[in-house]
N, CA, C, O and CB atoms as a CASP TS submission, in Angstrom:
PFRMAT TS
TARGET T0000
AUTHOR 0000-0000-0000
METHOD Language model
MODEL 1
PARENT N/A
ATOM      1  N   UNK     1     -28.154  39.343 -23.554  1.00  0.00           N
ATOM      2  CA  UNK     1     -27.207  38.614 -22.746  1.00  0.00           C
ATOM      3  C   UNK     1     -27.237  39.152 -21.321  1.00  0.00           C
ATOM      4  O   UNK     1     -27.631  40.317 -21.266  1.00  0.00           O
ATOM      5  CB  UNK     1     -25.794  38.711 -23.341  1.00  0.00           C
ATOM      6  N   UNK     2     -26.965  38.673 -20.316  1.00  0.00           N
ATOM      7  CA  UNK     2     -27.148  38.450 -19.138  1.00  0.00           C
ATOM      8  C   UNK     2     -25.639  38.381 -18.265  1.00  0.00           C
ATOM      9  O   UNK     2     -24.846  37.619 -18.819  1.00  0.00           O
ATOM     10  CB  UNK     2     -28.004  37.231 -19.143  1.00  0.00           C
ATOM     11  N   UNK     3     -25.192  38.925 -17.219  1.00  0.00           N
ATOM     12  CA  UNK     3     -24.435  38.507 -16.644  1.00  0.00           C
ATOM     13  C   UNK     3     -24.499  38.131 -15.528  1.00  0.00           C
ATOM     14  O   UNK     3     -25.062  39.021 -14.890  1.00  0.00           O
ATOM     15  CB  UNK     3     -23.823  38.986 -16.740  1.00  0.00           C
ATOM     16  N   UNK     4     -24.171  37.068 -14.706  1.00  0.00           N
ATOM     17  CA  UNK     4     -24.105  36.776 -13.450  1.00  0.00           C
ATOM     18  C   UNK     4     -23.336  37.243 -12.380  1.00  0.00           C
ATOM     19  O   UNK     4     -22.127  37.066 -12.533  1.00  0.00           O
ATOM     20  CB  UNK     4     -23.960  35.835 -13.464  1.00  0.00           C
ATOM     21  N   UNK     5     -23.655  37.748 -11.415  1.00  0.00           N
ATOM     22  CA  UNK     5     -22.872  38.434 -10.046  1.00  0.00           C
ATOM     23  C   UNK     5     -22.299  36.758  -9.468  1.00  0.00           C
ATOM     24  O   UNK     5     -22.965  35.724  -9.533  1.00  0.00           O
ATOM     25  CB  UNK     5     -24.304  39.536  -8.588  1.00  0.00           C
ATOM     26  N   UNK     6     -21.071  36.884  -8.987  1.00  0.00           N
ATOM     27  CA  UNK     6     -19.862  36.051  -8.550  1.00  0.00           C
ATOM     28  C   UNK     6     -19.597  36.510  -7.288  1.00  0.00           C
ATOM     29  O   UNK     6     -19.476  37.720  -7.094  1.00  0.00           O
ATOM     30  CB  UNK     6     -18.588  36.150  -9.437  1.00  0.00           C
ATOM     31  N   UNK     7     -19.469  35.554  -6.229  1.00  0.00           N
ATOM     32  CA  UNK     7     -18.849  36.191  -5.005  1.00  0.00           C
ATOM     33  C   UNK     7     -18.167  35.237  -5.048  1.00  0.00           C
ATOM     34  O   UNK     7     -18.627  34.239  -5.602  1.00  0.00           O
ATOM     35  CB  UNK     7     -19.530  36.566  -3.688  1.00  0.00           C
ATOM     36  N   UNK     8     -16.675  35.195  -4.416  1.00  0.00           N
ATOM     37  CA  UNK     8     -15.692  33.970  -3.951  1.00  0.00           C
ATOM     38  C   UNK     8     -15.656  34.177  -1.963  1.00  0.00           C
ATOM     39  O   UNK     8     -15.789  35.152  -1.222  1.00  0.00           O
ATOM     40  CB  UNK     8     -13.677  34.292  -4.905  1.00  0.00           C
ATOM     41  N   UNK     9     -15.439  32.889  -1.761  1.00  0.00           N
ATOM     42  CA  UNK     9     -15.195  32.808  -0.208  1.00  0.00           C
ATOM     43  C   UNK     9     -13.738  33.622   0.081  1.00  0.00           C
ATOM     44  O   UNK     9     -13.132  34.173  -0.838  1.00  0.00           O
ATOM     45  CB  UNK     9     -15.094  31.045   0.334  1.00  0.00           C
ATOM     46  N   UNK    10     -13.476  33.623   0.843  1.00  0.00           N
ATOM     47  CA  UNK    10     -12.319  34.170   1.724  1.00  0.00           C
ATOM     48  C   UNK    10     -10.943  32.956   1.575  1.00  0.00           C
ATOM     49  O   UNK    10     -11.202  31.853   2.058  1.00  0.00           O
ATOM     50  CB  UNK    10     -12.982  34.331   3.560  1.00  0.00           C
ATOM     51  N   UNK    11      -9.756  33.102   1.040  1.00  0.00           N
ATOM     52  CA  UNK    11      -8.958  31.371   0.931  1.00  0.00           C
ATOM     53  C   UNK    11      -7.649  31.835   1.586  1.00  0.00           C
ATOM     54  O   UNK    11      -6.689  31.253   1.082  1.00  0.00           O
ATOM     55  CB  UNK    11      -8.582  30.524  -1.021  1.00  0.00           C
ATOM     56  N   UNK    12      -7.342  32.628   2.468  1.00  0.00           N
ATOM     57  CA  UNK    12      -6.686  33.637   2.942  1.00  0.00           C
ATOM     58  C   UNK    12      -6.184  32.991   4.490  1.00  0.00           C
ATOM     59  O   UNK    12      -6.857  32.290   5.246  1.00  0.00           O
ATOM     60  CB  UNK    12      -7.673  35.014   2.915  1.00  0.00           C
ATOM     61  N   UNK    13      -5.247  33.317   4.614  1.00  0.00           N
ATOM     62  CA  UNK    13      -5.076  32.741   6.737  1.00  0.00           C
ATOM     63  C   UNK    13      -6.359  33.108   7.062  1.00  0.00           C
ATOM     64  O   UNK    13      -7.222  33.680   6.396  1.00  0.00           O
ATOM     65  CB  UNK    13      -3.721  33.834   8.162  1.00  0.00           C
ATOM     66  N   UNK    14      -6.349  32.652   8.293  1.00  0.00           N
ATOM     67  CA  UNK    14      -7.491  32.709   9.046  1.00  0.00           C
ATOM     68  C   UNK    14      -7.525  33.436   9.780  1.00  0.00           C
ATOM     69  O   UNK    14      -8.593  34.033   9.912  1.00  0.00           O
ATOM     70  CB  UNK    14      -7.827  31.875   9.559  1.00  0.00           C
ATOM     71  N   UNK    15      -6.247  33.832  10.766  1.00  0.00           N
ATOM     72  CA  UNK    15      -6.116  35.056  11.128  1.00  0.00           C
ATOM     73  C   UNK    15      -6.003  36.551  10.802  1.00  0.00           C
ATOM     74  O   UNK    15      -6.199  37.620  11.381  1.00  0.00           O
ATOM     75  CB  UNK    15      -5.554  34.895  11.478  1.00  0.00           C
ATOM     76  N   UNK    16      -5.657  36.186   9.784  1.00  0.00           N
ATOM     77  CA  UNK    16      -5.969  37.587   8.776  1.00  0.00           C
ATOM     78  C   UNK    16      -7.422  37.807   8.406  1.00  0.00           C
ATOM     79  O   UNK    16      -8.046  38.807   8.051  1.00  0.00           O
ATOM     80  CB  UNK    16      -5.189  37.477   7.258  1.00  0.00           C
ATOM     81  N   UNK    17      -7.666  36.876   8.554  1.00  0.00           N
ATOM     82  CA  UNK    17      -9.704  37.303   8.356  1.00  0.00           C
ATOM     83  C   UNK    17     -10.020  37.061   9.686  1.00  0.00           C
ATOM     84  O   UNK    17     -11.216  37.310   9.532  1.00  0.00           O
ATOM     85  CB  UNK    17     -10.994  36.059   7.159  1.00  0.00           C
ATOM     86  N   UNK    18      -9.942  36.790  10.838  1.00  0.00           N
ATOM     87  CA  UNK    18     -10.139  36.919  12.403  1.00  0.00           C
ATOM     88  C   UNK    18     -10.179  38.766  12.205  1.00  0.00           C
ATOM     89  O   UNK    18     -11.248  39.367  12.312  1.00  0.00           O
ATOM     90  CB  UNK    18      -8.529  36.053  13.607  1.00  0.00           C
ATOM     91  N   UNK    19      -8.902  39.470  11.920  1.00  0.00           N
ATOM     92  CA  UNK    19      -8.253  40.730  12.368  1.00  0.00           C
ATOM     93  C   UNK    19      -9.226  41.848  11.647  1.00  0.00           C
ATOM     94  O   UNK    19      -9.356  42.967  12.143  1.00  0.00           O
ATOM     95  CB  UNK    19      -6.537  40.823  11.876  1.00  0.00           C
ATOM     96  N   UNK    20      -9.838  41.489  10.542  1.00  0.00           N
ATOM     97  CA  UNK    20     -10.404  42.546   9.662  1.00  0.00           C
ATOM     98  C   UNK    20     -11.794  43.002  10.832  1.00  0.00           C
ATOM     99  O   UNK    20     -12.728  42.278  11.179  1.00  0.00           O
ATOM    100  CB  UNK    20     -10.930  41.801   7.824  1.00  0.00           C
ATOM    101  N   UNK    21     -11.622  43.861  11.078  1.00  0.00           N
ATOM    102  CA  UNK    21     -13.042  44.762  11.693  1.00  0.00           C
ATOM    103  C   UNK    21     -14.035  45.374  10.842  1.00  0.00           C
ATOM    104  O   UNK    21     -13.692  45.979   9.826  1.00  0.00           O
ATOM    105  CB  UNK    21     -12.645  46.003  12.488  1.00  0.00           C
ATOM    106  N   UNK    22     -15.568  45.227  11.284  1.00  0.00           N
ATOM    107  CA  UNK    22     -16.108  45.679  10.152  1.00  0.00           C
ATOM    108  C   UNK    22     -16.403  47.072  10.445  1.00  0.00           C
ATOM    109  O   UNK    22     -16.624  47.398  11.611  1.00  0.00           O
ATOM    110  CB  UNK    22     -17.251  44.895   9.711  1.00  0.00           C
ATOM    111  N   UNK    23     -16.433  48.024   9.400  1.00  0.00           N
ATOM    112  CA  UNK    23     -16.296  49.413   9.352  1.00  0.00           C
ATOM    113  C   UNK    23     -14.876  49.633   8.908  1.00  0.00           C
ATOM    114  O   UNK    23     -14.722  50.852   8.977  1.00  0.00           O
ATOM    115  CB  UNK    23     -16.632  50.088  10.697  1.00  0.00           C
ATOM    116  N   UNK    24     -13.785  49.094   8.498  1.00  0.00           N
ATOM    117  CA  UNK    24     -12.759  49.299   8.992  1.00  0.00           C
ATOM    118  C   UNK    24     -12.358  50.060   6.871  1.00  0.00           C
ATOM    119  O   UNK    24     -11.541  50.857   6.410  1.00  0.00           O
ATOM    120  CB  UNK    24     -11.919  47.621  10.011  1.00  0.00           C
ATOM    121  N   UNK    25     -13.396  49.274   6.313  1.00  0.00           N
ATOM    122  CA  UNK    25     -13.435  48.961   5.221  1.00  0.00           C
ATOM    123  C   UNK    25     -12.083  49.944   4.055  1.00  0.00           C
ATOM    124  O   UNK    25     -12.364  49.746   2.873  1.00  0.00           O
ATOM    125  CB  UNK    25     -15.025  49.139   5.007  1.00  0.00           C
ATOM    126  N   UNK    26     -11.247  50.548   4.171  1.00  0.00           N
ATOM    127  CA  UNK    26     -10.025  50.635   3.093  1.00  0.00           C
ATOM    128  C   UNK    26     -10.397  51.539   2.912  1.00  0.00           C
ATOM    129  O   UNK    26     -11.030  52.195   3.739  1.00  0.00           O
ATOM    130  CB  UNK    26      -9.688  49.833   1.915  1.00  0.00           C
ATOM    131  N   UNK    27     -10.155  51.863   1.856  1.00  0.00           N
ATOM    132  CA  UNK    27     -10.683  53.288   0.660  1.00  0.00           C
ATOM    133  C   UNK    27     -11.483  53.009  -0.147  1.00  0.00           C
ATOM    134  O   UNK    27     -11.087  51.969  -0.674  1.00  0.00           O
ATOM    135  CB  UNK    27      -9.686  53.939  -0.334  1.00  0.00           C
ATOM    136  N   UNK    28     -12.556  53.370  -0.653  1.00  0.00           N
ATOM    137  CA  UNK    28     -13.233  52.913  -1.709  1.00  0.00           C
ATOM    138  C   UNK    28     -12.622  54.334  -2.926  1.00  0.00           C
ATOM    139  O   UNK    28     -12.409  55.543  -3.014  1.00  0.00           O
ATOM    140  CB  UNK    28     -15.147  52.740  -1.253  1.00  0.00           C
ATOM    141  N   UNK    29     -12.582  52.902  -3.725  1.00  0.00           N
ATOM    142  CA  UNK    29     -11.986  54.066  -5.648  1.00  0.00           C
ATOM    143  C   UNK    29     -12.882  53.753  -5.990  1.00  0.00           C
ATOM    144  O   UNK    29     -13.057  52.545  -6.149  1.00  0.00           O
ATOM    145  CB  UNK    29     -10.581  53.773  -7.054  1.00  0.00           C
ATOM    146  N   UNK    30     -13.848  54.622  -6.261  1.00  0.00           N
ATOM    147  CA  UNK    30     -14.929  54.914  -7.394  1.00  0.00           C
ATOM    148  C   UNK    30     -14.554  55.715  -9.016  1.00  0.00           C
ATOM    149  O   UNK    30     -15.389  55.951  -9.889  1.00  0.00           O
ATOM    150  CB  UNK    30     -15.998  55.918  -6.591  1.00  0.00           C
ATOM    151  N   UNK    31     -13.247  55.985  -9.071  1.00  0.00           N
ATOM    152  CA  UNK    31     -12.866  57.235 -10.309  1.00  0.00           C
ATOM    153  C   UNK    31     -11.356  57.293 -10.329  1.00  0.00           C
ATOM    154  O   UNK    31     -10.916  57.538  -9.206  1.00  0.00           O
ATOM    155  CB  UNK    31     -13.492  58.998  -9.915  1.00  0.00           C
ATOM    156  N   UNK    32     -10.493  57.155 -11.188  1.00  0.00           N
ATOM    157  CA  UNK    32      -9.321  57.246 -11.310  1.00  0.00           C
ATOM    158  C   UNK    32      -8.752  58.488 -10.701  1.00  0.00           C
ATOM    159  O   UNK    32      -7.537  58.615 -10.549  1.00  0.00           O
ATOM    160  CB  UNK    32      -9.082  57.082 -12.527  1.00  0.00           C
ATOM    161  N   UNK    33      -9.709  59.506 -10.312  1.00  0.00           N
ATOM    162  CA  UNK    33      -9.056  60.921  -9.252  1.00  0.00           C
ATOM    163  C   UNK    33      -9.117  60.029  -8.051  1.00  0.00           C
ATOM    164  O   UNK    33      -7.958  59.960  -7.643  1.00  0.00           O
ATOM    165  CB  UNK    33     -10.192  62.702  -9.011  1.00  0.00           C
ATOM    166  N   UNK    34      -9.914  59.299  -7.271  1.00  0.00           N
ATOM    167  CA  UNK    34     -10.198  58.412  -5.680  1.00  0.00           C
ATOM    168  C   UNK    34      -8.685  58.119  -5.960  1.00  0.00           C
ATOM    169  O   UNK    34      -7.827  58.690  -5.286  1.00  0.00           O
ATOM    170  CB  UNK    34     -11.595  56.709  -5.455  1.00  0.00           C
ATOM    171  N   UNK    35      -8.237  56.935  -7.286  1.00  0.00           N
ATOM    172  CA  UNK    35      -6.793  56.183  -7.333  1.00  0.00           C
ATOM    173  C   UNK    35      -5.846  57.132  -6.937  1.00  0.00           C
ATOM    174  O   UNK    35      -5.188  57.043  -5.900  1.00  0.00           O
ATOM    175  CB  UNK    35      -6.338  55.602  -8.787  1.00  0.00           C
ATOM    176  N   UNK    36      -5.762  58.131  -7.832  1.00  0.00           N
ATOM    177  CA  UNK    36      -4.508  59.174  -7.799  1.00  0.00           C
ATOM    178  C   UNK    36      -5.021  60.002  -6.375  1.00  0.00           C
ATOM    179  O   UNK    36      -4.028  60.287  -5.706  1.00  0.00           O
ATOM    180  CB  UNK    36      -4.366  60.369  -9.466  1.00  0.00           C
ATOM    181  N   UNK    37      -6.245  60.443  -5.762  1.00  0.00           N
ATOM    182  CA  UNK    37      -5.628  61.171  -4.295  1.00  0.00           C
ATOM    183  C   UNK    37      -5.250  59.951  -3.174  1.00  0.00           C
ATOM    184  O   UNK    37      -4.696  60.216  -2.107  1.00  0.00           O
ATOM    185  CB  UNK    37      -6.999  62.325  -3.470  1.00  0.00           C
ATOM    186  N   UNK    38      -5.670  58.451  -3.614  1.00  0.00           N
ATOM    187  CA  UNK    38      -5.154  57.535  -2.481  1.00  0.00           C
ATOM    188  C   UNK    38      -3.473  57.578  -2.723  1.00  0.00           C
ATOM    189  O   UNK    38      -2.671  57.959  -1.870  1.00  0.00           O
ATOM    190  CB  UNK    38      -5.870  55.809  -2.617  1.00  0.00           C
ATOM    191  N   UNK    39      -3.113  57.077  -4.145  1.00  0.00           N
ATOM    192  CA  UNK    39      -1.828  57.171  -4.254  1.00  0.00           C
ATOM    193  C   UNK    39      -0.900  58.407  -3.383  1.00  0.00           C
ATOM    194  O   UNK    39       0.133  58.167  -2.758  1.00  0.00           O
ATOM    195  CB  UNK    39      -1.727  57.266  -5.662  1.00  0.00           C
ATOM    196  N   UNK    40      -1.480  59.620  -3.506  1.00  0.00           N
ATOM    197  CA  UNK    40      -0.709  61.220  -3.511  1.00  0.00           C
ATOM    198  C   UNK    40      -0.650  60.915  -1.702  1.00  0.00           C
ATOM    199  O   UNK    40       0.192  61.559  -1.076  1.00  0.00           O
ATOM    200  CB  UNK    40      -1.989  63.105  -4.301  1.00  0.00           C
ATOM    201  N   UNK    41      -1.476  60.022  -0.998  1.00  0.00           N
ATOM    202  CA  UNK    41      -2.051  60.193   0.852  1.00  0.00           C
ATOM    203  C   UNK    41      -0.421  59.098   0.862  1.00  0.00           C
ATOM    204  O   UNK    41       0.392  59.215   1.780  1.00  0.00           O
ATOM    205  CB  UNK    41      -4.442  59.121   1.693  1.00  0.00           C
ATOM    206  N   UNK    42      -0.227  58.183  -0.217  1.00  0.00           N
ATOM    207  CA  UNK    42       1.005  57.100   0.802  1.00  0.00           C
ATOM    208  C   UNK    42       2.067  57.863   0.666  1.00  0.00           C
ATOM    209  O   UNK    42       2.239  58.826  -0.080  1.00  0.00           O
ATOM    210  CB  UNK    42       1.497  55.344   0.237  1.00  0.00           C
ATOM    211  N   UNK    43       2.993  57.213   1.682  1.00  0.00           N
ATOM    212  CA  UNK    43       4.550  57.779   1.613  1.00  0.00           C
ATOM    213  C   UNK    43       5.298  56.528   0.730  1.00  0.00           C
ATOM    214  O   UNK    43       4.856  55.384   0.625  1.00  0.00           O
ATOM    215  CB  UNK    43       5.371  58.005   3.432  1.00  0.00           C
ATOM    216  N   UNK    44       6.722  57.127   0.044  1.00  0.00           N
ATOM    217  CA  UNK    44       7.414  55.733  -0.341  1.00  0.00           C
ATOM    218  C   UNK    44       7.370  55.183   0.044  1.00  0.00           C
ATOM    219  O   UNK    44       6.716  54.366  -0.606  1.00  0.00           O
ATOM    220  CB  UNK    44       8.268  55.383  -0.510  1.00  0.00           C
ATOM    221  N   UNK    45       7.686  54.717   1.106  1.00  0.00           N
ATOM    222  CA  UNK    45       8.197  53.289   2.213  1.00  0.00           C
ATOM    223  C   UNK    45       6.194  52.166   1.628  1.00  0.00           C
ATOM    224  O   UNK    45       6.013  51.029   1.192  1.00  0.00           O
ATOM    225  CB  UNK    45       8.358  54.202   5.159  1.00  0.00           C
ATOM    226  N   UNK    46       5.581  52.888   1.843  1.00  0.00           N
ATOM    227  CA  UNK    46       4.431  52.184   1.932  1.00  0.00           C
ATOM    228  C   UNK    46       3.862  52.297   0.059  1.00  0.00           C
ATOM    229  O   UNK    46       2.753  52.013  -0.395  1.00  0.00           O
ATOM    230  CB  UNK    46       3.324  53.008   3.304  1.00  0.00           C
ATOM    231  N   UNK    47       4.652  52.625  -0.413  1.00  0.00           N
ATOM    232  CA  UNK    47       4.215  52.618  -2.175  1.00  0.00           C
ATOM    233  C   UNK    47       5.162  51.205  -2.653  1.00  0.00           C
ATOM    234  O   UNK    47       4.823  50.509  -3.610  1.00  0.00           O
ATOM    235  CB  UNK    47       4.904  54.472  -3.281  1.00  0.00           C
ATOM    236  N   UNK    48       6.182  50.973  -1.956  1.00  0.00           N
ATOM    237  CA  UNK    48       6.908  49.630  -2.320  1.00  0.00           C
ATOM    238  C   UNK    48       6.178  48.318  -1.751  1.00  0.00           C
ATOM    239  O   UNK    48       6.384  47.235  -2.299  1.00  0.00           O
ATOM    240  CB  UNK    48       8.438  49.662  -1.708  1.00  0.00           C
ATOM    241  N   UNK    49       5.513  48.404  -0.892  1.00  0.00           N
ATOM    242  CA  UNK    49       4.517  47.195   0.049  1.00  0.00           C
ATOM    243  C   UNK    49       3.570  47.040  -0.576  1.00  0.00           C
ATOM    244  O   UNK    49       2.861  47.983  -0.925  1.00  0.00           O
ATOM    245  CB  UNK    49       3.937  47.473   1.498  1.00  0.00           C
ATOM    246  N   UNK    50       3.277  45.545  -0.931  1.00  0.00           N
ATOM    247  CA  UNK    50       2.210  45.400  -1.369  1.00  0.00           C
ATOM    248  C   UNK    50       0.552  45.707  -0.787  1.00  0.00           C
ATOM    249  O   UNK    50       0.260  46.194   0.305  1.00  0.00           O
ATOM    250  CB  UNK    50       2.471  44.368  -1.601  1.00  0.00           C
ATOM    251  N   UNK    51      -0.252  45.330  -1.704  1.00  0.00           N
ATOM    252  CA  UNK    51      -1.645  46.179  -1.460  1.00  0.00           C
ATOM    253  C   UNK    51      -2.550  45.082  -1.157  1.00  0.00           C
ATOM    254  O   UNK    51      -2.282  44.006  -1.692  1.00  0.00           O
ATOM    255  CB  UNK    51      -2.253  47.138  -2.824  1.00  0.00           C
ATOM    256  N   UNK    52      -3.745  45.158  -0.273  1.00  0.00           N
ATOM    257  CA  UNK    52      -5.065  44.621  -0.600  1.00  0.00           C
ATOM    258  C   UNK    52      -6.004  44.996  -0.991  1.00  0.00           C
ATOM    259  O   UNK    52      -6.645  45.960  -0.571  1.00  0.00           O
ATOM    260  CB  UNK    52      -5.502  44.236   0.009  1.00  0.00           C
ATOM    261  N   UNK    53      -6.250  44.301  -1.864  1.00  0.00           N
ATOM    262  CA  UNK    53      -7.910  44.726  -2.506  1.00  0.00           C
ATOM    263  C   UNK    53      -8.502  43.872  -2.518  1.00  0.00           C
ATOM    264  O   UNK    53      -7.987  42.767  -2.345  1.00  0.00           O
ATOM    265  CB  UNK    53      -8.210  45.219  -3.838  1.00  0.00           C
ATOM    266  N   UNK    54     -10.019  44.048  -2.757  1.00  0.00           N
ATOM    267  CA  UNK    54     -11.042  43.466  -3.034  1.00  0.00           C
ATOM    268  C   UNK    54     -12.387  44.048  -3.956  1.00  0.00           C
ATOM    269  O   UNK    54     -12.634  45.248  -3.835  1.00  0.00           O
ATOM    270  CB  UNK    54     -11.301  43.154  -1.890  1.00  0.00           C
ATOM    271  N   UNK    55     -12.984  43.486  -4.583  1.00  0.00           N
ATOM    272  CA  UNK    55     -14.240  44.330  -5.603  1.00  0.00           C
ATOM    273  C   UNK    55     -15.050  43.738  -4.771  1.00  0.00           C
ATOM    274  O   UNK    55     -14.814  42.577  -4.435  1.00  0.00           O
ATOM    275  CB  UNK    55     -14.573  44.039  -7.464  1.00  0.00           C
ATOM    276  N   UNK    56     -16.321  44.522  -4.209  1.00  0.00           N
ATOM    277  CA  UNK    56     -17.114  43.843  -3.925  1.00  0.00           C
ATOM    278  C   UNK    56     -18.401  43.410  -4.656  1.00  0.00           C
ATOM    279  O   UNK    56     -18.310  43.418  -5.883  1.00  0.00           O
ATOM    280  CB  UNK    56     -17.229  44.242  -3.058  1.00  0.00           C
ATOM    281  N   UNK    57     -19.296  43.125  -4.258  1.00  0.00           N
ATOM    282  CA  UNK    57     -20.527  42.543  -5.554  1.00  0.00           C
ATOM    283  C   UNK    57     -21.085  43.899  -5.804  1.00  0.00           C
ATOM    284  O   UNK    57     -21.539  43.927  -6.948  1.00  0.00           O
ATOM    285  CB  UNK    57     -22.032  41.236  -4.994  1.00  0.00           C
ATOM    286  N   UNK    58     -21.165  44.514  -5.469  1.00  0.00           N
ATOM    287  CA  UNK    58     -21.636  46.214  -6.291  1.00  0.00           C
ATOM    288  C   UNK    58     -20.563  46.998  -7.386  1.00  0.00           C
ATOM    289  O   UNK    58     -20.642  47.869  -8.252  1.00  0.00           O
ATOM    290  CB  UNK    58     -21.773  47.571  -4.887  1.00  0.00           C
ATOM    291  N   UNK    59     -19.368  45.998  -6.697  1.00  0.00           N
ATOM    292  CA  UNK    59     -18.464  46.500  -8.088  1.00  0.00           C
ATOM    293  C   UNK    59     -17.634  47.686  -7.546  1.00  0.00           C
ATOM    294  O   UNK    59     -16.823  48.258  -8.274  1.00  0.00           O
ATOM    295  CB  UNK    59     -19.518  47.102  -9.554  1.00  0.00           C
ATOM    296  N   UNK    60     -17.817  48.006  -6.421  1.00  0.00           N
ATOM    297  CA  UNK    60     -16.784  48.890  -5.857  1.00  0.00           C
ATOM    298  C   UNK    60     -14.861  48.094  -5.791  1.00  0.00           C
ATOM    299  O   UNK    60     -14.582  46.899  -5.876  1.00  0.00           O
ATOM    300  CB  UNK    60     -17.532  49.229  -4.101  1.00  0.00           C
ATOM    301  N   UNK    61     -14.013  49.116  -5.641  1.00  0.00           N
ATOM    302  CA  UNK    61     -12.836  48.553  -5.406  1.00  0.00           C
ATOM    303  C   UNK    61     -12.656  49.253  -4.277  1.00  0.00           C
ATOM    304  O   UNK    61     -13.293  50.248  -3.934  1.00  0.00           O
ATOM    305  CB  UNK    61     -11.799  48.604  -6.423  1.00  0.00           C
ATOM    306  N   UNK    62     -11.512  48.562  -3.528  1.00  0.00           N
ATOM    307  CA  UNK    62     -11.199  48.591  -1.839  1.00  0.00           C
ATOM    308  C   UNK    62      -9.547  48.528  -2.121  1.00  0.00           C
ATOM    309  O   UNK    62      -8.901  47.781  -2.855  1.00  0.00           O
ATOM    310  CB  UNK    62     -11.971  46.964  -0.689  1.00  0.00           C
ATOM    311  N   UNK    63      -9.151  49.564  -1.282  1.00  0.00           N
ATOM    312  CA  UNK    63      -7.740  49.281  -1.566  1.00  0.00           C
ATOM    313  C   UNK    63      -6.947  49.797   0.245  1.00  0.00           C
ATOM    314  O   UNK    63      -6.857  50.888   0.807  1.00  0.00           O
ATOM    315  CB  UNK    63      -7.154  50.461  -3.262  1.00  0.00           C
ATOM    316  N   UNK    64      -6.490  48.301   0.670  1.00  0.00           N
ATOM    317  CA  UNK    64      -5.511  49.130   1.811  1.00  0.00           C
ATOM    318  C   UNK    64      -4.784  48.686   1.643  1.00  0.00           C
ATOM    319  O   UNK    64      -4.899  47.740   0.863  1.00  0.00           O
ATOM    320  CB  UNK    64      -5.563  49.261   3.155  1.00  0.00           C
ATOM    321  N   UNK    65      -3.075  49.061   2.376  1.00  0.00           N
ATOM    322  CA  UNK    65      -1.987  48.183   3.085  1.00  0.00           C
ATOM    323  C   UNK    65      -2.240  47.155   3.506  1.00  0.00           C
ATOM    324  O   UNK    65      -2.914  46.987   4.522  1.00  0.00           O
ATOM    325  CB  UNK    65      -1.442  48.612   4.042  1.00  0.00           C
ATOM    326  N   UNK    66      -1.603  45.983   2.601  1.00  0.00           N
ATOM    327  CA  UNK    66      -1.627  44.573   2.855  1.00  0.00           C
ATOM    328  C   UNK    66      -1.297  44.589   4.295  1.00  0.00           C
ATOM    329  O   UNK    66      -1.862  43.642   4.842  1.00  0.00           O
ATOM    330  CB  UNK    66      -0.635  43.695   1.950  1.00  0.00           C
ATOM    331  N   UNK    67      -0.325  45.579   5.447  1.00  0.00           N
ATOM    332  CA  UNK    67       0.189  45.172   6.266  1.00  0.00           C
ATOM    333  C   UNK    67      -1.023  45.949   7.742  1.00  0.00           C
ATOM    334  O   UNK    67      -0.914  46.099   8.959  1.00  0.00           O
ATOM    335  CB  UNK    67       1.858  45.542   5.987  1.00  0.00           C
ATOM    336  N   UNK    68      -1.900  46.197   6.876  1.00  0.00           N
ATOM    337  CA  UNK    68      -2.909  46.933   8.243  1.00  0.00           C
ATOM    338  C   UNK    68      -3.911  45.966   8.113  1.00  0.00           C
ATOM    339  O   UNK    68      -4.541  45.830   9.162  1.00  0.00           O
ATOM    340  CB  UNK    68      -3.655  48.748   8.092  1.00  0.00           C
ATOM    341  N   UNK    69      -4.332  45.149   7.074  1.00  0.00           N
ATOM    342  CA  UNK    69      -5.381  44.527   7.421  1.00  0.00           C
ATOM    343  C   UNK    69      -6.990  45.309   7.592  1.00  0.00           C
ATOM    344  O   UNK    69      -7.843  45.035   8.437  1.00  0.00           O
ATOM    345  CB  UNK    69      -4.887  43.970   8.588  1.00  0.00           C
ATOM    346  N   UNK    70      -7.058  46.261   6.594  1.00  0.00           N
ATOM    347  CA  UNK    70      -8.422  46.657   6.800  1.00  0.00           C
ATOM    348  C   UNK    70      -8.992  47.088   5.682  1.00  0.00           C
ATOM    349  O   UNK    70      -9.101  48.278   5.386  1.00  0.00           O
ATOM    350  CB  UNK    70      -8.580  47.606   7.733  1.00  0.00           C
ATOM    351  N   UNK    71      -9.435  46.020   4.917  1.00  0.00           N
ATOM    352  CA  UNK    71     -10.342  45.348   4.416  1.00  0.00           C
ATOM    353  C   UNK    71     -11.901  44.625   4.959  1.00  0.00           C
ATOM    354  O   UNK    71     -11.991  43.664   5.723  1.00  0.00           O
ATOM    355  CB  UNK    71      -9.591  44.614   4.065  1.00  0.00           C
ATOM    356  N   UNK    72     -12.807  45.222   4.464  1.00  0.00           N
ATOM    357  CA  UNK    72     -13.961  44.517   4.607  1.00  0.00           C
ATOM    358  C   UNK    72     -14.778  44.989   3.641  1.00  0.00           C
ATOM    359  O   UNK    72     -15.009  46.198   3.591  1.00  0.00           O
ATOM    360  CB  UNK    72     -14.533  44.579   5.863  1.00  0.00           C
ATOM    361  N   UNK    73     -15.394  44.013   2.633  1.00  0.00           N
ATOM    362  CA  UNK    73     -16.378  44.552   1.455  1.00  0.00           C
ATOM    363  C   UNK    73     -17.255  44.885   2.126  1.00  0.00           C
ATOM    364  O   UNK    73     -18.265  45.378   1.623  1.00  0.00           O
ATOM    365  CB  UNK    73     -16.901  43.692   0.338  1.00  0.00           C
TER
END
């Protein structure tokens, strides 16, 4: 059996994908220690705000503050 790699377009404002810089790219979690030292880096205020992520086609995960906008697979 075989699996196929999936990419989806962007379905997001437009200005929010205008703002993303490339390099800017989040955190990459490779290992549930990456999860828990990103978690241990936020303060409360920013553990109640929601998150962005993205997987990219290598299968990495990306995780920033929905409210910084820096994201780029």
């Amino acid at each position: 059996m075989t699996t196929r790699e999936r990419s989806y377009r962007y379905v997001g404002p437009a200005d929010l994908k205008a703002a993303v810089r490339p390099g800017s790219g989040g955190r990459r979690i490779g290992s549930a220690a990456d999860f828990a030292h990103w978690i241990a880096e936020r303060t409360a205020p920013e553990l109640v705000e929601p998150f962005t992520f993205v997987v990219s086609t290598d299968g990495m995960l990306r995780l920033a503050p929905r409210r910084r906008d820096q994201l780029h697979p």
